[in-house]
C-alpha positions as CSV (number, residue, x, y, z in Angstrom):
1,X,30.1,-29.7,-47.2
2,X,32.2,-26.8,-45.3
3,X,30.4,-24.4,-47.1
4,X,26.9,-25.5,-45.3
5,X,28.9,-26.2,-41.9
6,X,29.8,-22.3,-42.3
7,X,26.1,-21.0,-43.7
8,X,24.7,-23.0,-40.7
9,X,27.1,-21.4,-38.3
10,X,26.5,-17.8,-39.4
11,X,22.6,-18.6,-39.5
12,X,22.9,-19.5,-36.0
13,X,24.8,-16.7,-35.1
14,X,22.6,-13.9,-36.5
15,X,19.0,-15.5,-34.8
16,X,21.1,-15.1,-31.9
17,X,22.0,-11.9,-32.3
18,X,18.1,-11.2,-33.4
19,X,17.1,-12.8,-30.4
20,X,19.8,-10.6,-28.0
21,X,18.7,-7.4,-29.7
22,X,14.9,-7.9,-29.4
23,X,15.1,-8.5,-25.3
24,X,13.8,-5.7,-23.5
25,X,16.1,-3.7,-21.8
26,X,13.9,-1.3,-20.6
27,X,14.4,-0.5,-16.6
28,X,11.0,-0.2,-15.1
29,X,9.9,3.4,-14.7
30,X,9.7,2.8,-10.6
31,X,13.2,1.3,-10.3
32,X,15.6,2.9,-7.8
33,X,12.7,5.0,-6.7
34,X,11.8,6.2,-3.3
35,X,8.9,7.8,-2.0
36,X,9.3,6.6,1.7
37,X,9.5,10.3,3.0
38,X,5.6,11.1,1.7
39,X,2.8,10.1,4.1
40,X,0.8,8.7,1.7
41,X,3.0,5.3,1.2
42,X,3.9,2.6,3.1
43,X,-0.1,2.5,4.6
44,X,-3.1,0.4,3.7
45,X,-6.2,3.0,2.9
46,X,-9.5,1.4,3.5
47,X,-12.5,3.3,2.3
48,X,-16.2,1.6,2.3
49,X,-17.5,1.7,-1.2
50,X,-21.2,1.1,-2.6
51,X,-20.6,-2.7,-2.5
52,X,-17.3,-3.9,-1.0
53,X,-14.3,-2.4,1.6
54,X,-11.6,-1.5,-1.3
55,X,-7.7,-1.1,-0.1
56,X,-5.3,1.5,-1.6
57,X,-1.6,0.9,-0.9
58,X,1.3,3.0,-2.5
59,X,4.7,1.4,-1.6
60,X,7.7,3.5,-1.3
61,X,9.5,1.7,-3.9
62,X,7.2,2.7,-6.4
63,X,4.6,-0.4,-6.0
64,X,0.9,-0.1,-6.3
65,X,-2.2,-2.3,-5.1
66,X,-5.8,-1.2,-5.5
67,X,-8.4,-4.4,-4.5
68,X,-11.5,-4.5,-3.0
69,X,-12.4,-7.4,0.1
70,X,-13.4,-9.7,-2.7
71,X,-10.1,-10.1,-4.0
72,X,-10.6,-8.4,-7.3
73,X,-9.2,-5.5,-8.7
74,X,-10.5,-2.0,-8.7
75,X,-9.8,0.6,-11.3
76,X,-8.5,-1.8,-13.5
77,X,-5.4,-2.0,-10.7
78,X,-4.1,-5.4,-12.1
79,X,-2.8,-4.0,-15.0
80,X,-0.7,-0.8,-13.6
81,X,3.2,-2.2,-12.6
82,X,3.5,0.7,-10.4
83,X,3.6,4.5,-10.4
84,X,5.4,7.6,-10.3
85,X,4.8,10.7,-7.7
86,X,5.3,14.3,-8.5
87,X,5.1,16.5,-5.3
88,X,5.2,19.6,-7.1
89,X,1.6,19.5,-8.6
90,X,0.7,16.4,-6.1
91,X,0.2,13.7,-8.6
92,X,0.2,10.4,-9.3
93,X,0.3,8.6,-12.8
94,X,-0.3,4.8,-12.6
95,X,2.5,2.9,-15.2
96,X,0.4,0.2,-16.9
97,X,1.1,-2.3,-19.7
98,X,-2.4,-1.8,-20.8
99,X,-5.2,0.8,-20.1
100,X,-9.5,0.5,-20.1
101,X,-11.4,3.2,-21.0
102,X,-12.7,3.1,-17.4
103,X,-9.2,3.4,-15.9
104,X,-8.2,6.4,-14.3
105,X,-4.1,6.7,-14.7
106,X,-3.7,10.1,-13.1
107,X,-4.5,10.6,-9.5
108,X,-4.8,14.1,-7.9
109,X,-4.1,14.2,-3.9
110,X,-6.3,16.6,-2.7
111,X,-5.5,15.8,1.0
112,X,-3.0,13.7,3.6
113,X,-3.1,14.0,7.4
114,X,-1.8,10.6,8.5
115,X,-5.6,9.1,9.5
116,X,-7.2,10.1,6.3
117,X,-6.2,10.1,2.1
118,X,-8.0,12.0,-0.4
119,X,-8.0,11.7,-3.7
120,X,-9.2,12.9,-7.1
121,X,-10.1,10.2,-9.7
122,X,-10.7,12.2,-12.5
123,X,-13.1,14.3,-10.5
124,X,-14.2,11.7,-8.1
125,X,-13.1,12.5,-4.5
126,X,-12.5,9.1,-3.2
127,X,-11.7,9.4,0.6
128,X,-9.3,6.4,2.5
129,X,-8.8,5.8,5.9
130,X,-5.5,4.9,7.5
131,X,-6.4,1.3,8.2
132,X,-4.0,0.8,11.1
């Protein structure tokens, strides 16, 4: 009977220790991020597509949201936890759990003034407008 009472203990103790080792303690890619000195963020970006107004925003902690005014996602947004910027070649790569053959995941900025956001989807100029 002590002999099970020990076997049951140090089965309980290693699916513990299974279950600790398989949480994910990966820190998002955005964490501790902060892109508030770029024009670009911070700013809802309008632009009137073929069927629908669709909204960019890039937050400064790293955040992304790409709808349109019908509430659904454009680009496959839905799936991208946030993104990363590198000024030196002006690029954005979208972080997603999962990608479509459809989704663009690197974005060029080809222009920022303040009042107007361009940008290269993979050789599609989309052009946003400062929405406030």
């Amino acid at each position: 009977m002590k002999n099970k009472i020990i076997c049951l203990i140090a089965l309980l103790l290693i699916t513990t220790m299974l279950f600790a080792g398989c949480s994910d303690n990966k820190k998002p890619e955005n964490q501790n991020v902060d892109y508030s000195q770029y024009s670009f963020v911070n700013t809802s970006w309008t632009r009137d597509a073929e069927h629908d107004i669709e909204t960019l925003r890039f937050g400064a902690d790293g955040k992304f949201t790409y709808y349109c005014a019908c509430g659904n996602p454009v680009n496959d947004s839905d799936l991208c936890e946030g993104y990363t910027y590198d000024d030196a070649t002006k690029t954005i790569t979208l972080n997603c759990i999962e990608t479509t053959d459809e989704m663009v995941t690197t974005i060029k900025i080809v222009k920022c003034d303040g009042n107007s956001l361009q940008l290269d989807f993979n050789g599609e100029i989309r052009i946003f407008e400062n929405d406030q």
